[in-house]
N, CA, C and O atoms as a printed pandas DataFrame, in Angstrom:
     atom_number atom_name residue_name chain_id  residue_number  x_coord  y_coord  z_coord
0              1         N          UNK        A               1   55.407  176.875   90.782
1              2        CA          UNK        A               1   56.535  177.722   91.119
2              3         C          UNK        A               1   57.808  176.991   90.715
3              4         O          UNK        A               1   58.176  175.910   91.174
4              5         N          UNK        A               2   58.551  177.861   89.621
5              6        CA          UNK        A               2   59.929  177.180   89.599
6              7         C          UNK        A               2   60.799  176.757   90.720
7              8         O          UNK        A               2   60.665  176.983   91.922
8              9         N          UNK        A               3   61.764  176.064   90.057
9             10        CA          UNK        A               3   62.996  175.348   91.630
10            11         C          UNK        A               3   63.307  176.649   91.992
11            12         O          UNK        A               3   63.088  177.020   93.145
12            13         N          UNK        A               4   63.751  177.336   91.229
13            14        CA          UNK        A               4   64.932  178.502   91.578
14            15         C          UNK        A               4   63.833  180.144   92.196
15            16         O          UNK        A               4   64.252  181.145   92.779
16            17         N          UNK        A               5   62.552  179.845   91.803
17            18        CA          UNK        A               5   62.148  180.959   93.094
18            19         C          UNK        A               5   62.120  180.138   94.364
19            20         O          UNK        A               5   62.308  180.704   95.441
20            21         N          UNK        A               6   61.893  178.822   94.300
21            22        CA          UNK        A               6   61.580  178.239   95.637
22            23         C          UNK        A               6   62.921  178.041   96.884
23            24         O          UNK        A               6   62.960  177.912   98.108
24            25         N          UNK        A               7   64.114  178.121   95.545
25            26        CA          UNK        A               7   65.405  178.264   96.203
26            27         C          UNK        A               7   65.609  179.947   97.088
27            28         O          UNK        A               7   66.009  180.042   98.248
28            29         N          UNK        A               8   65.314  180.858   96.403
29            30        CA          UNK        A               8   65.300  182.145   96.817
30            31         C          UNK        A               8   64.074  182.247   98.141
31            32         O          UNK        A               8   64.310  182.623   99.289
32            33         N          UNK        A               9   62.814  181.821   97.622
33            34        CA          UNK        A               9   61.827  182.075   99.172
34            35         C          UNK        A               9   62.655  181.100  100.597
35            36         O          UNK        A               9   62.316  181.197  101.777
36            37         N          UNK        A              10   63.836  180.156  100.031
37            38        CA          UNK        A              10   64.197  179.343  101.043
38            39         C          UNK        A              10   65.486  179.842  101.566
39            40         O          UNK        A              10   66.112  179.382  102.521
40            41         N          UNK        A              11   65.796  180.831  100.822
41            42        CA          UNK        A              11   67.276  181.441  101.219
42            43         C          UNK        A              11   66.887  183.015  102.115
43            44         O          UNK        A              11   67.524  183.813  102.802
44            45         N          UNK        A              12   65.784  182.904  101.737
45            46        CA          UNK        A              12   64.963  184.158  102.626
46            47         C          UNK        A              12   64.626  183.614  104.045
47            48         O          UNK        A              12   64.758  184.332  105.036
48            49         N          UNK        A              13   64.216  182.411  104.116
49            50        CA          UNK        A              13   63.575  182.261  105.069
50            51         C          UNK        A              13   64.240  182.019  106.303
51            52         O          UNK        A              13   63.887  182.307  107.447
52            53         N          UNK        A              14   65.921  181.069  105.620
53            54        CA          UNK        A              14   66.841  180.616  106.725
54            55         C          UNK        A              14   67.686  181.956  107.539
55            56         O          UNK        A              14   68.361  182.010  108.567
56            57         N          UNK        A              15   67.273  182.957  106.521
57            58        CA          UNK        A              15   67.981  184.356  106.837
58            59         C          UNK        A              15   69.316  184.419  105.632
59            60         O          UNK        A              15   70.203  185.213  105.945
60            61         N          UNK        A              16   69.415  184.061  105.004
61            62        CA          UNK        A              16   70.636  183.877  104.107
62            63         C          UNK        A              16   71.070  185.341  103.145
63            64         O          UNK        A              16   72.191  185.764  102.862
64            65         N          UNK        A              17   69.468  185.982  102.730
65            66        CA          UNK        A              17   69.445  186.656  101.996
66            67         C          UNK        A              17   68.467  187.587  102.762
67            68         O          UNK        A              17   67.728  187.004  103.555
68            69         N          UNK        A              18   68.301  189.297  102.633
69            70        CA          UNK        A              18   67.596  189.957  102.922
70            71         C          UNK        A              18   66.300  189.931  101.985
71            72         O          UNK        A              18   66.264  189.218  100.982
72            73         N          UNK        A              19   65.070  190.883  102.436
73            74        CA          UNK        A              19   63.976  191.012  101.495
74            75         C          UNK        A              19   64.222  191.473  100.319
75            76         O          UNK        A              19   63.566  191.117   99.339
76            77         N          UNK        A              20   65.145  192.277  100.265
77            78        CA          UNK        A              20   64.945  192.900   99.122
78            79         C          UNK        A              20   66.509  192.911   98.163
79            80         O          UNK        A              20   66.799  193.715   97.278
80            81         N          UNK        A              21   67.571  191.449   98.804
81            82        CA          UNK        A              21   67.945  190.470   97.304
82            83         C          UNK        A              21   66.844  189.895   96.852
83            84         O          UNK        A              21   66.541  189.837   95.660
84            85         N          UNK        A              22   65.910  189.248   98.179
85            86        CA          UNK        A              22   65.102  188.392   97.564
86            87         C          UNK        A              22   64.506  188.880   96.307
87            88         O          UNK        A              22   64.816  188.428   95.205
88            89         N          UNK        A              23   63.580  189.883   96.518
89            90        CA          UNK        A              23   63.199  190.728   95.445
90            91         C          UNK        A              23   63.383  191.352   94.202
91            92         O          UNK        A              23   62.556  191.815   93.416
92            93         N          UNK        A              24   65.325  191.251   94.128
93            94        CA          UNK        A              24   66.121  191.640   93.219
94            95         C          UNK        A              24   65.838  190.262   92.396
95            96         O          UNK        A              24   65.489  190.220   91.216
96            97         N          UNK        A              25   66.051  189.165   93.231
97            98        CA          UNK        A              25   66.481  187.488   92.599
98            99         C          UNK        A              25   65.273  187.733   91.511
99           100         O          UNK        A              25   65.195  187.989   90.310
100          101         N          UNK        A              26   64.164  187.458   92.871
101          102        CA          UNK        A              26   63.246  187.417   91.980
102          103         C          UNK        A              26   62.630  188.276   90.504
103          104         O          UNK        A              26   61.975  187.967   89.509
104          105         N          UNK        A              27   63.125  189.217   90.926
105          106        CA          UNK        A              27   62.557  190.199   89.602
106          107         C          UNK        A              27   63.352  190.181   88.565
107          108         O          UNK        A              27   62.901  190.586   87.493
108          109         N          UNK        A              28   65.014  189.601   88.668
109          110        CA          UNK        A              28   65.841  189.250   87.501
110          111         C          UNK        A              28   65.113  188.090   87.174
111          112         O          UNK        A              28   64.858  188.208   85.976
112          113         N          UNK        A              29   64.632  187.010   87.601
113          114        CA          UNK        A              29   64.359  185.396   86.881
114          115         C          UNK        A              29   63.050  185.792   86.655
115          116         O          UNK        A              29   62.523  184.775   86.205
116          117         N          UNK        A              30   62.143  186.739   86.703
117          118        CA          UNK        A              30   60.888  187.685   86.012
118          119         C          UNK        A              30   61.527  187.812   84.772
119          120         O          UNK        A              30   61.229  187.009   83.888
120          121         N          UNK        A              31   62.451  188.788   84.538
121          122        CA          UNK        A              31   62.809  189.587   83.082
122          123         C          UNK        A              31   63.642  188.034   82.428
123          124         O          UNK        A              31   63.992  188.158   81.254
124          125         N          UNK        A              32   63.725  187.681   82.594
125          126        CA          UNK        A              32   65.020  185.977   82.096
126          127         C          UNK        A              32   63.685  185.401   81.664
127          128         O          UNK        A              32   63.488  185.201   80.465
128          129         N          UNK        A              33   62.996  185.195   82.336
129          130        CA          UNK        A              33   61.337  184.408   81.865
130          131         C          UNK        A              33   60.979  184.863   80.639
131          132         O          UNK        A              33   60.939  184.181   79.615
132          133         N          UNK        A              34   60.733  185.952   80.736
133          134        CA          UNK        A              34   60.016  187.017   79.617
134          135         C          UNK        A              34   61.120  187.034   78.657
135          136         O          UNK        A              34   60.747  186.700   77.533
136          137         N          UNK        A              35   62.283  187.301   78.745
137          138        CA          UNK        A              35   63.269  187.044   77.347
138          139         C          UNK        A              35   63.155  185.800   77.081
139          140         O          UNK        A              35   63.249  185.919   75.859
140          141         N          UNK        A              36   63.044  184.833   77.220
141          142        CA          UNK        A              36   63.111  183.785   76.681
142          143         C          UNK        A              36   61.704  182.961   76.389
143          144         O          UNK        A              36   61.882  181.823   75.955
144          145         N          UNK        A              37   60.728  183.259   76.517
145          146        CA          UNK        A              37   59.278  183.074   76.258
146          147         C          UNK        A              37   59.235  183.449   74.789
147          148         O          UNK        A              37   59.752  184.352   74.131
148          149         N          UNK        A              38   58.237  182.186   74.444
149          150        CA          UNK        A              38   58.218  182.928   72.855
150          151         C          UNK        A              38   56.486  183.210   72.961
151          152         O          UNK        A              38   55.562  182.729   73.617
152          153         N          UNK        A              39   56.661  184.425   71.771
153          154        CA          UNK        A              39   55.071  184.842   71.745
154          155         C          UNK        A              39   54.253  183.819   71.048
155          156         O          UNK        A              39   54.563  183.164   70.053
156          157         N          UNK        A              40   53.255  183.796   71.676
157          158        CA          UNK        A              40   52.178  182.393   71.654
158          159         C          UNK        A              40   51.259  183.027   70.593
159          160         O          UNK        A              40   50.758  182.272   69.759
160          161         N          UNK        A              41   51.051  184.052   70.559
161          162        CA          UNK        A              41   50.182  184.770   68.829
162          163         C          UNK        A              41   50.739  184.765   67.647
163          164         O          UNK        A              41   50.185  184.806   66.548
164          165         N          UNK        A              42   52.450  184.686   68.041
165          166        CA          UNK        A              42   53.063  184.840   66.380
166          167         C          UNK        A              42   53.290  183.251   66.087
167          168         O          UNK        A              42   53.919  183.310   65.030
168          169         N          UNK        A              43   53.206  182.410   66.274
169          170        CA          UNK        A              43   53.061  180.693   66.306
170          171         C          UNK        A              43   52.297  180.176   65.191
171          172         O          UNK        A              43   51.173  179.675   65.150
172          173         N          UNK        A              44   53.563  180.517   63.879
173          174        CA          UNK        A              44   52.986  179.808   62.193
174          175         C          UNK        A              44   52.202  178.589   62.369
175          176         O          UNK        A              44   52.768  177.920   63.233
176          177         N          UNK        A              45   51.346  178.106   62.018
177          178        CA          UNK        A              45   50.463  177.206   62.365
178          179         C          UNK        A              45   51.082  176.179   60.707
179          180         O          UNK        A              45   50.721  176.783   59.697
180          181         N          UNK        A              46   51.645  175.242   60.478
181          182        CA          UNK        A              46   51.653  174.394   59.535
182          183         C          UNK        A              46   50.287  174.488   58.732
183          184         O          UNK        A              46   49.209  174.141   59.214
184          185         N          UNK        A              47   50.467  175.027   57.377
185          186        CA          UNK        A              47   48.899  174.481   56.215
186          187         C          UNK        A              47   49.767  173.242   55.081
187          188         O          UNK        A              47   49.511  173.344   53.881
188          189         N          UNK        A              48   50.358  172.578   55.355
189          190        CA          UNK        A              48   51.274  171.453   54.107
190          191         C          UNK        A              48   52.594  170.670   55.286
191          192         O          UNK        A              48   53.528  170.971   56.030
192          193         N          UNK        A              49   51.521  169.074   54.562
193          194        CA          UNK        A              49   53.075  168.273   54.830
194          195         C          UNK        A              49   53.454  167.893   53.438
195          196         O          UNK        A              49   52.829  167.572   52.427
196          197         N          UNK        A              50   54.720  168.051   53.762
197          198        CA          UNK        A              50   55.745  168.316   52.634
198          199         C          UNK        A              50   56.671  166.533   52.493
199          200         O          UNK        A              50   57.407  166.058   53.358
200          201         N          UNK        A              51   56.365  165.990   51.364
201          202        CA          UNK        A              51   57.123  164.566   51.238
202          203         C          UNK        A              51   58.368  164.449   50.060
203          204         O          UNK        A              51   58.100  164.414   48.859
204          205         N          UNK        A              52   59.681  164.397   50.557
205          206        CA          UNK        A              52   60.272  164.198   49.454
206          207         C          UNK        A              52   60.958  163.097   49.597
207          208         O          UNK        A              52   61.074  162.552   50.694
208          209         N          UNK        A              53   61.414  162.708   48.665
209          210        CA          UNK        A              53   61.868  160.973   48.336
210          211         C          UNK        A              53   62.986  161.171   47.492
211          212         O          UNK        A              53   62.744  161.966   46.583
212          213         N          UNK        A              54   64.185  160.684   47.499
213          214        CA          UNK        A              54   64.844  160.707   46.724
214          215         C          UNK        A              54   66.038  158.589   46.702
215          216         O          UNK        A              54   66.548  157.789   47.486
216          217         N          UNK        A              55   65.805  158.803   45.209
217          218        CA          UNK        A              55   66.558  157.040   45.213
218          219         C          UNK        A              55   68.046  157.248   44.916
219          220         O          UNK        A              55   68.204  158.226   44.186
220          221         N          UNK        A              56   68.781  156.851   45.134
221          222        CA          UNK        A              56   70.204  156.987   45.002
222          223         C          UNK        A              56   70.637  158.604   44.169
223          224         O          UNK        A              56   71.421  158.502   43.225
224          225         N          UNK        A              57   70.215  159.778   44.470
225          226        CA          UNK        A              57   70.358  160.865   44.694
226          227         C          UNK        A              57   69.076  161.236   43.924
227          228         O          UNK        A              57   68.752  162.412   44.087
228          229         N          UNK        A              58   68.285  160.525   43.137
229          230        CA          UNK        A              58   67.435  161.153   42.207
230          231         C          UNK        A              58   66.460  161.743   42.797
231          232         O          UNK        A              58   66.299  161.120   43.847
232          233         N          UNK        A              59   65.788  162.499   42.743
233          234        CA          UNK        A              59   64.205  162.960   42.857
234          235         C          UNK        A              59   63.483  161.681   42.605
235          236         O          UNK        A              59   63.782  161.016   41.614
236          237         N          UNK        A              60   62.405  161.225   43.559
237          238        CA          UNK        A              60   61.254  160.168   42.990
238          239         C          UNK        A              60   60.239  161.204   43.268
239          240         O          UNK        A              60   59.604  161.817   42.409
240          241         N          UNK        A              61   60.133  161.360   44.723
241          242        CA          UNK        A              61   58.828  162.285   44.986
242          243         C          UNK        A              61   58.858  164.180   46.051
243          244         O          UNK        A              61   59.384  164.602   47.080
244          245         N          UNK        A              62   58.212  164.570   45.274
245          246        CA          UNK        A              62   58.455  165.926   46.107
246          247         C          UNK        A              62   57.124  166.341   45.788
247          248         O          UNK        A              62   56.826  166.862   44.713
248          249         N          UNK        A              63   55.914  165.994   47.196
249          250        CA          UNK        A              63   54.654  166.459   46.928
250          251         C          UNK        A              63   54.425  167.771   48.336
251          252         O          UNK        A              63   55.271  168.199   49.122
252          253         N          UNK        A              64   53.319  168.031   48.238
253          254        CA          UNK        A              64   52.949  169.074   49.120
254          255         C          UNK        A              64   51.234  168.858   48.870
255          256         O          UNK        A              64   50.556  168.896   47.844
256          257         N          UNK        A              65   50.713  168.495   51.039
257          258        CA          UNK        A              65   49.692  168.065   50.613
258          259         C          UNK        A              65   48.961  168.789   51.909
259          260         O          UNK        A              65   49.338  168.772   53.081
260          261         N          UNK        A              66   47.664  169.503   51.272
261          262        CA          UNK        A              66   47.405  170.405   52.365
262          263         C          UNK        A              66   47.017  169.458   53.614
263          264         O          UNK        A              66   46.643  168.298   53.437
264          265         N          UNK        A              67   47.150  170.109   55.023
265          266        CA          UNK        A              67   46.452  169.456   55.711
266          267         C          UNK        A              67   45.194  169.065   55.884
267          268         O          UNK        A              67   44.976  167.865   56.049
268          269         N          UNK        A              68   44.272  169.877   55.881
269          270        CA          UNK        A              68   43.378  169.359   55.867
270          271         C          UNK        A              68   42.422  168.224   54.780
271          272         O          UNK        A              68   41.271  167.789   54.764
272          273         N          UNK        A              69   43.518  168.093   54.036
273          274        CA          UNK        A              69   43.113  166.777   52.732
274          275         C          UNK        A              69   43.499  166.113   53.244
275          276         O          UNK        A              69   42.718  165.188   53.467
276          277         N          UNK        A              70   44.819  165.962   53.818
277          278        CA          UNK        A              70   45.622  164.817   54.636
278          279         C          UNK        A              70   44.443  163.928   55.554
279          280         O          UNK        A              70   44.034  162.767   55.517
280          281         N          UNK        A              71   44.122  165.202   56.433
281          282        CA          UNK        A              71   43.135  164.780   57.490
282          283         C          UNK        A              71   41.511  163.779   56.850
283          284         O          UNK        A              71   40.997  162.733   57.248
284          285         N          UNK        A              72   41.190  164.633   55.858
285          286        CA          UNK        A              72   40.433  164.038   55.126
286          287         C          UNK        A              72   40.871  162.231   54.336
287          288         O          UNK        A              72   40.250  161.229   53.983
288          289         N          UNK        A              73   41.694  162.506   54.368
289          290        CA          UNK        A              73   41.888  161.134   53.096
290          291         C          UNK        A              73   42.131  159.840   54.741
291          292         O          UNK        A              73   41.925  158.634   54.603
292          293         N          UNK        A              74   42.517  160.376   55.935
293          294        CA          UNK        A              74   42.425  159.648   57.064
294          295         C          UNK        A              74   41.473  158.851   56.792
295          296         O          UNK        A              74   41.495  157.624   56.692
296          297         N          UNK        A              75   40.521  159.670   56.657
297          298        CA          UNK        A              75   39.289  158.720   57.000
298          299         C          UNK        A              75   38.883  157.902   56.100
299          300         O          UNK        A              75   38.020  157.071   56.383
300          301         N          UNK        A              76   39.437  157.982   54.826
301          302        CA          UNK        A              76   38.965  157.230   54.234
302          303         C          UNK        A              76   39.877  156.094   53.340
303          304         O          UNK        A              76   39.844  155.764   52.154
304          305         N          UNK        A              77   40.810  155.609   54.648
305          306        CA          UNK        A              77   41.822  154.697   54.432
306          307         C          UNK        A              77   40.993  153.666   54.790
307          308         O          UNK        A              77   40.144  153.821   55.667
308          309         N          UNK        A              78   41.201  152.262   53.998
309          310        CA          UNK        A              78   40.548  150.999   54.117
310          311         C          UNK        A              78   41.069  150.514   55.575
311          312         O          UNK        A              78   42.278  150.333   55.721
312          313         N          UNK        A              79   40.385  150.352   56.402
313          314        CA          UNK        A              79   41.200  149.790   57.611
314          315         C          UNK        A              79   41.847  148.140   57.485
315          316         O          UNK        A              79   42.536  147.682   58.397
316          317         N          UNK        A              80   41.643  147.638   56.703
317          318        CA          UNK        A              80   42.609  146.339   56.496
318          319         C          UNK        A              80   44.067  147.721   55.885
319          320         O          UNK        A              80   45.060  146.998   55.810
320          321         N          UNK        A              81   44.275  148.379   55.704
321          322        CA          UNK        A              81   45.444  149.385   55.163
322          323         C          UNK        A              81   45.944  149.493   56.616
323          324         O          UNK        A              81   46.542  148.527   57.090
324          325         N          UNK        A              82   45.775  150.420   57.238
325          326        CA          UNK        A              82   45.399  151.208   58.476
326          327         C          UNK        A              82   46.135  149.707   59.164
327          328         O          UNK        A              82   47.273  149.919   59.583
328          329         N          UNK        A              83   45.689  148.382   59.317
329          330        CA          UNK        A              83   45.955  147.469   59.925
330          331         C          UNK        A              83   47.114  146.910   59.538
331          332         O          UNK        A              83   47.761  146.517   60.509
332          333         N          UNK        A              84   47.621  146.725   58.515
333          334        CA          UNK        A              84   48.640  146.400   58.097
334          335         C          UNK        A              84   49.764  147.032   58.257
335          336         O          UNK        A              84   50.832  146.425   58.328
336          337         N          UNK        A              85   49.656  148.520   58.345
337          338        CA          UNK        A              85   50.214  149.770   58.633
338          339         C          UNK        A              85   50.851  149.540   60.077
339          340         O          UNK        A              85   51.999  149.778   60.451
340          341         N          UNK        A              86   49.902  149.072   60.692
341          342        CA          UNK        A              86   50.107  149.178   62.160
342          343         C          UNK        A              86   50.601  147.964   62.537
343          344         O          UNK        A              86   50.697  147.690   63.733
344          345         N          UNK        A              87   50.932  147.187   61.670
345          346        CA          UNK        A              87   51.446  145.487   62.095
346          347         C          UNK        A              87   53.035  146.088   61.470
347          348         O          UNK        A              87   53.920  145.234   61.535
348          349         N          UNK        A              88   53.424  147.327   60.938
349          350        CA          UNK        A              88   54.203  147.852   61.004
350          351         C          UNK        A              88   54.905  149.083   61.777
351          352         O          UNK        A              88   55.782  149.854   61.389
352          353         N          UNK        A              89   54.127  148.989   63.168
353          354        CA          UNK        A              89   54.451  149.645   63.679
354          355         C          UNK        A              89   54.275  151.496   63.146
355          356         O          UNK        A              89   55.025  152.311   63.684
356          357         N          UNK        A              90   53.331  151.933   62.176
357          358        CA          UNK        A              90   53.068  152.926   61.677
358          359         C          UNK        A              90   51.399  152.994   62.012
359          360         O          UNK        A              90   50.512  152.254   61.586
360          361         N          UNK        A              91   51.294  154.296   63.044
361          362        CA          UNK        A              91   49.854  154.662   63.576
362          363         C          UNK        A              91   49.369  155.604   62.323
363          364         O          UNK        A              91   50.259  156.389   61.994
364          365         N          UNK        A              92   48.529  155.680   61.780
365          366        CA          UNK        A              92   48.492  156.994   61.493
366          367         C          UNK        A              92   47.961  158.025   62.063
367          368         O          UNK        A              92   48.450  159.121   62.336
368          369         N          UNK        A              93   46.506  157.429   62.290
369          370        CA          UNK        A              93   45.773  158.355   63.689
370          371         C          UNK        A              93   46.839  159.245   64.717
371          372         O          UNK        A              93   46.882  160.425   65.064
372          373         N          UNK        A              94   47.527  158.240   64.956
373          374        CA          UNK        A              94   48.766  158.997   65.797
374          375         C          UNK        A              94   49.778  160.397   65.432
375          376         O          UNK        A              94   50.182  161.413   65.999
376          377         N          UNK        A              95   49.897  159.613   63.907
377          378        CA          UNK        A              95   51.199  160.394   63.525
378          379         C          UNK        A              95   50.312  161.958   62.911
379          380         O          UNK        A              95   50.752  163.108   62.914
380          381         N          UNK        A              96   48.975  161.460   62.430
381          382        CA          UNK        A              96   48.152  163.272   62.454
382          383         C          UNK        A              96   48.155  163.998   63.502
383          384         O          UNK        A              96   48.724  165.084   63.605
384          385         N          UNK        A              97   47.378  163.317   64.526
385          386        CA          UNK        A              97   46.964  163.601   65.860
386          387         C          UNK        A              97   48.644  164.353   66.390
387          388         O          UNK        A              97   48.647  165.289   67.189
388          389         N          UNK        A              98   49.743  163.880   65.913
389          390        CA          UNK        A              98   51.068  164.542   66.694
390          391         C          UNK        A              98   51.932  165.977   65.990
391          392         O          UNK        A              98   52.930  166.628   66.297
392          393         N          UNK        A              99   50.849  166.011   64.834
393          394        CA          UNK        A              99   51.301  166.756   63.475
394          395         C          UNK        A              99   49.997  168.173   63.915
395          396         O          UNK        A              99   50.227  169.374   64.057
396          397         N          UNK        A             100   49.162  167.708   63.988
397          398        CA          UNK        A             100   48.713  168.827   64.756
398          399         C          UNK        A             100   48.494  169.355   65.825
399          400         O          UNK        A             100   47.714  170.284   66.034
400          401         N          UNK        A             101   49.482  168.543   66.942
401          402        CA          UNK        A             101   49.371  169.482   68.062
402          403         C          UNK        A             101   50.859  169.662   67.975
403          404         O          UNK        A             101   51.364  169.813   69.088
404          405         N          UNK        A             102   51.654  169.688   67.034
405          406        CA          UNK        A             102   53.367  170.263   66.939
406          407         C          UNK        A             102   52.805  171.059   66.488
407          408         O          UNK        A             102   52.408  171.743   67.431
408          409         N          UNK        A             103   52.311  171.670   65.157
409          410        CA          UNK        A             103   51.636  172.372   64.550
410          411         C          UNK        A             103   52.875  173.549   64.012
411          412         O          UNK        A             103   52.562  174.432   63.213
412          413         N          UNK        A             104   53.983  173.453   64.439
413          414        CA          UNK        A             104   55.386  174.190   64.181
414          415         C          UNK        A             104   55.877  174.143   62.814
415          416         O          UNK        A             104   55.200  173.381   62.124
416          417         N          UNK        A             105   56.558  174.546   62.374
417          418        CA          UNK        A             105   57.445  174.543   60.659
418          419         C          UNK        A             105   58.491  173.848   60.911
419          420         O          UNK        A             105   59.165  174.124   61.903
420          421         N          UNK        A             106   58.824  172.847   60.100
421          422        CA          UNK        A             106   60.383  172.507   59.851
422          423         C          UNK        A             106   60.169  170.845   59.925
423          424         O          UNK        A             106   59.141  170.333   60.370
424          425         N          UNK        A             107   60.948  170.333   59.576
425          426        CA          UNK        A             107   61.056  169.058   59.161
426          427         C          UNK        A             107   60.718  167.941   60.678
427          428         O          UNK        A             107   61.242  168.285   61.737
428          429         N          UNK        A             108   59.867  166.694   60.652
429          430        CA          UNK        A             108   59.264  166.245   61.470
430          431         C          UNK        A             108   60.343  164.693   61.207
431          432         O          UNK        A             108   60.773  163.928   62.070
432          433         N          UNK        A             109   60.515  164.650   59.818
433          434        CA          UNK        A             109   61.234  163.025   59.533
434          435         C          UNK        A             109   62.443  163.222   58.933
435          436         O          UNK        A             109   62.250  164.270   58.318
436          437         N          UNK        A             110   63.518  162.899   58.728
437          438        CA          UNK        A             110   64.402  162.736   58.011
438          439         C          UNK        A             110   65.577  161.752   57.799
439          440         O          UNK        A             110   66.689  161.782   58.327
440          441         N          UNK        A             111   65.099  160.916   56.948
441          442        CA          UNK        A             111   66.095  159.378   57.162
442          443         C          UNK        A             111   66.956  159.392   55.901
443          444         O          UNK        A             111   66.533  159.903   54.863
444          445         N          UNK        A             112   67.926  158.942   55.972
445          446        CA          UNK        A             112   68.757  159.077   55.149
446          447         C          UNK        A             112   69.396  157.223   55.102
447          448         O          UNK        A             112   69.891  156.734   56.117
448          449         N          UNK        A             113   69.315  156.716   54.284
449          450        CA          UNK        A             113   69.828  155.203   54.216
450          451         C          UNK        A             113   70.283  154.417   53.078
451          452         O          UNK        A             113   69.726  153.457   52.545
452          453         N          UNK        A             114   71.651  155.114   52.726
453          454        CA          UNK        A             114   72.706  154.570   51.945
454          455         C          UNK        A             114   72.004  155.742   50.967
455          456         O          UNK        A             114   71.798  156.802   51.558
456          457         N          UNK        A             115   71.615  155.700   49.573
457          458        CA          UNK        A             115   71.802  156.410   48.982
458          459         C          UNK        A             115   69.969  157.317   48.451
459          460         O          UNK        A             115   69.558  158.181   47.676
460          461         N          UNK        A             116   69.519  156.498   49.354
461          462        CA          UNK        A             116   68.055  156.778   48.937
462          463         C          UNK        A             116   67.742  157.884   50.695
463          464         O          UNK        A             116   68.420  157.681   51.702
464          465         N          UNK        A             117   66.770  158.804   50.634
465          466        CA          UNK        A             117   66.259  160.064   51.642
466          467         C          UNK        A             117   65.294  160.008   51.612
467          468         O          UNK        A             117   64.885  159.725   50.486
468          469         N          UNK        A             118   64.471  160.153   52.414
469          470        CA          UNK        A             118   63.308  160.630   52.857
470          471         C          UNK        A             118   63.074  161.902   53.878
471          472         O          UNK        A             118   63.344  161.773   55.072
472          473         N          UNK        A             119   62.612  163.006   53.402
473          474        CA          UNK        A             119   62.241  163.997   54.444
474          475         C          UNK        A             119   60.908  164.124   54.468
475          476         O          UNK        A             119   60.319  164.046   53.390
476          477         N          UNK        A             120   60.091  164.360   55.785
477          478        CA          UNK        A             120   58.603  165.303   55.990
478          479         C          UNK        A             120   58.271  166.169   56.947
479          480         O          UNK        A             120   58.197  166.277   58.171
480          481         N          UNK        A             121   58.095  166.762   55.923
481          482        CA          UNK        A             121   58.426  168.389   56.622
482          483         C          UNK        A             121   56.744  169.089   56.800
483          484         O          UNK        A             121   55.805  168.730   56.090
484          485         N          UNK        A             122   56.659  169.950   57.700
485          486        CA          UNK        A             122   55.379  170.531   57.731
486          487         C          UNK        A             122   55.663  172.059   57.342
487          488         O          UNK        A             122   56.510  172.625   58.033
488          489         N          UNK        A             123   55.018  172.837   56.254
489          490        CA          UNK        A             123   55.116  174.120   56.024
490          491         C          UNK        A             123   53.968  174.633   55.829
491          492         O          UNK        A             123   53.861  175.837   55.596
């Protein structure tokens, strides 16, 4: 139960409010719920992470790599890689594992440092 019905069953109870503000309260923060809920069926599911690279404004890299190759090529990273990776503070297990339960569109990285960019984006 949200704060703010629990505020209303408590403004009922001290006598503050009759049954049926209560009822009003409540049935406005009903319709406020429901406008602002997003539909959980229309929820684009990411098929591509998207890598672009650029060196002092140039293009180096602009790939697009489906996910499920992504997921695939996981496994078949040398773990002395994987380890070294991670003596850099870079999981990968992690950073899939967080890529598919965002599972959303739109850019996940974007660093920008002096004249060279990096974005990765999921589309």
């Amino acid at each position: 139960m949200s704060e703010e019905r629990l505020q209303i069953l408590k403004m009922l109870e001290k006598g503050t409010i009759d049954a049926k503000e209560a009822d009003e309260l409540l049935d406005t923060l009903s319709k406020r719920d429901l406008a602002f809920d997003k539909p959980k069926g229309n929820k684009k599911k990411a098929k591509y992470i998207k890598i672009l690279v650029e060196e002092n404004g140039e293009e180096k890299v602009n790939i697009s790599i489906p996910i499920m190759i992504a997921k695939t090529a996981m496994s078949i990273i040398p773990q002395k890689a994987k380890n070294q990776m991670n003596e850099n503070n870079i999981n990968l297990d992690e950073l899939l594992k967080s890529i598919e339960d965002e599972a959303s569109l739109g850019k996940i990285v974007d660093v920008n440092d002096g004249g060279d960019h990096v974005v990765i984006s999921l589309e």
